[in-house]
KOLKOL-509731 format. One record per atom (N, C-alpha, C): residue in one letter; x, y, z. Coordinates in pm, whole numbers, padded with zeros to 5 digits, always signed. Atoms other than C-alpha are relative to their C-alpha. Layout:
residues N
AXYZ ...
end
This chain:
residues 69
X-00142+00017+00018 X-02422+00646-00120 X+00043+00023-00144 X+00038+00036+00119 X-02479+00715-00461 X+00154+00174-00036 X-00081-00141+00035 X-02213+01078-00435 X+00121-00079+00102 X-00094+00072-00017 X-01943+00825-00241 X+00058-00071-00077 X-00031+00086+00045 X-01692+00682-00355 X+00153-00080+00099 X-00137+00081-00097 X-01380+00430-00222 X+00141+00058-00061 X-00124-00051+00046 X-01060+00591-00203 X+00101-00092+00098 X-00114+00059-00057 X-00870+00369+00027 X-00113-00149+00033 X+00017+00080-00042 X-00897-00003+00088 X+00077-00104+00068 X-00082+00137-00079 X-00787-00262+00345 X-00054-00120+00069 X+00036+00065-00066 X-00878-00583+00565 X+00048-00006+00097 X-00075+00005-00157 X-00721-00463+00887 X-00143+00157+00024 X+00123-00126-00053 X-01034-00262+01069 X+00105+00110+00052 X-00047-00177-00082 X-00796+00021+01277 X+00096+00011-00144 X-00075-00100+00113 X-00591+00086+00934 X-00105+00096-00093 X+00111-00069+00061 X-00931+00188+00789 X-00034+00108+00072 X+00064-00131-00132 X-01008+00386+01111 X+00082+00095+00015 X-00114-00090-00035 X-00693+00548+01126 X-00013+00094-00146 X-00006-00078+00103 X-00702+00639+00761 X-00166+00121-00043 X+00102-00104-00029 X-01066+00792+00820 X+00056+00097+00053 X-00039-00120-00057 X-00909+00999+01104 X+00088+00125-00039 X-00045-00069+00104 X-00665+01139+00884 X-00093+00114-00090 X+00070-00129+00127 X-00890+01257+00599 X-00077+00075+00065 X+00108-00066-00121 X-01151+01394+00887 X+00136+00122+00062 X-00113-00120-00022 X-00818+01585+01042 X+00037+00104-00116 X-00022-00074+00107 X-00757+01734+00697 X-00087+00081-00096 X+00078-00070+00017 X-01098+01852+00661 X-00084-00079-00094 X+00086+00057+00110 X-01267+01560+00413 X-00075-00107+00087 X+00080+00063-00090 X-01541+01432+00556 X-00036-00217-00061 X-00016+00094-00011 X-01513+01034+00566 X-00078-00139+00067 X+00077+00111+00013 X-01707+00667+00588 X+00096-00113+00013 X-00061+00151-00007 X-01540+00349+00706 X-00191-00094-00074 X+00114+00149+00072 X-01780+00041+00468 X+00073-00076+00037 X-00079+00154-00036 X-01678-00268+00610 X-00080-00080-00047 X+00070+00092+00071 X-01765-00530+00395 X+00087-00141-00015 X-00033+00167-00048 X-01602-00847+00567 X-00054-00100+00019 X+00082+00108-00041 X-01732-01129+00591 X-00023-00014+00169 X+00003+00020-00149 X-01845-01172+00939 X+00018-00113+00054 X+00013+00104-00014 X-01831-01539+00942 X+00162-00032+00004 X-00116+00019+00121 X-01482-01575+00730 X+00079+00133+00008 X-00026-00099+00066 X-01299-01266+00756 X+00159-00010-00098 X-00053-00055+00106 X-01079-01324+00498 X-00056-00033-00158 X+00060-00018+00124 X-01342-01262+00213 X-00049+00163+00031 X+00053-00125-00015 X-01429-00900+00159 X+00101+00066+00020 X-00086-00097-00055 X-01259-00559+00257 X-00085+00101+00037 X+00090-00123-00087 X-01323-00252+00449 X+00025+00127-00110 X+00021-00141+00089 X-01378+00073+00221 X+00001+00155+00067 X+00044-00102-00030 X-01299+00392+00330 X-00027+00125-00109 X+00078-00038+00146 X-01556+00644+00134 X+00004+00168+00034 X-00033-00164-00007 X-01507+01017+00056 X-00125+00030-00125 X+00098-00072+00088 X-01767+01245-00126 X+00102-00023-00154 X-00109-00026+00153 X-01674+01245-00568 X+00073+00152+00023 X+00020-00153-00031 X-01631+01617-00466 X+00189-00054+00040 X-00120-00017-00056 X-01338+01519-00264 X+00101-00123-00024 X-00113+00191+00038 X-01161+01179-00437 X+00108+00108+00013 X-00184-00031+00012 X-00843+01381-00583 X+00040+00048+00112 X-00035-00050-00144 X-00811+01566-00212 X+00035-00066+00046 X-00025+00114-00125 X-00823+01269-00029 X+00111-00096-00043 X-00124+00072+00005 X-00578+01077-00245 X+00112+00057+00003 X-00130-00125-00071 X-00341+01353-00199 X+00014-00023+00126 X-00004+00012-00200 X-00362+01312+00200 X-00005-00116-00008 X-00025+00136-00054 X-00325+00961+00168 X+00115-00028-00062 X-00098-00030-00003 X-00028+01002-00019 X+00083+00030+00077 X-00125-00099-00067 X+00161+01255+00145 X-00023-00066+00140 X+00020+00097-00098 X+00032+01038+00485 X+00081-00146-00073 X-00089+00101+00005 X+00199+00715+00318 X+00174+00017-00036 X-00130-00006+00038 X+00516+00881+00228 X+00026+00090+00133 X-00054+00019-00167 X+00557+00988+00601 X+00005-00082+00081 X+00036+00108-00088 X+00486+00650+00734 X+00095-00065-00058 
end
């Protein structure tokens, strides 16, 4: 995981999943990390992880995806 990095984070699992499907529709290949507590979930968050290759891409498409939503 060492060429990943986190470009979007939340503690709602389908906003992470949705925002994978996105960057995957737009051609950047994408990693939900969920790192909730399993016990507790409100300690932790879910990470979704894009190659360094593709950070500035993907925060562009999560942009232009939050300013249509």
């Amino acid at each position: 995981m060492d060429n990943w990095v986190s470009v979007f984070e939340t503690t709602e699992t389908f906003v992470a999943e949705r925002m994978k499907e996105v960057l995957i529709e737009a051609g950047i290949p994408a990693v939900v990390l969920n790192q909730l507590d399993s016990s507790y979930k409100v300690f932790g968050e879910i990470n979704v992880m894009v190659n360094k290759e593709d950070l500035q891409k993907a925060e562009t498409v999560i942009k232009e995806y939050n300013d249509r939503e």
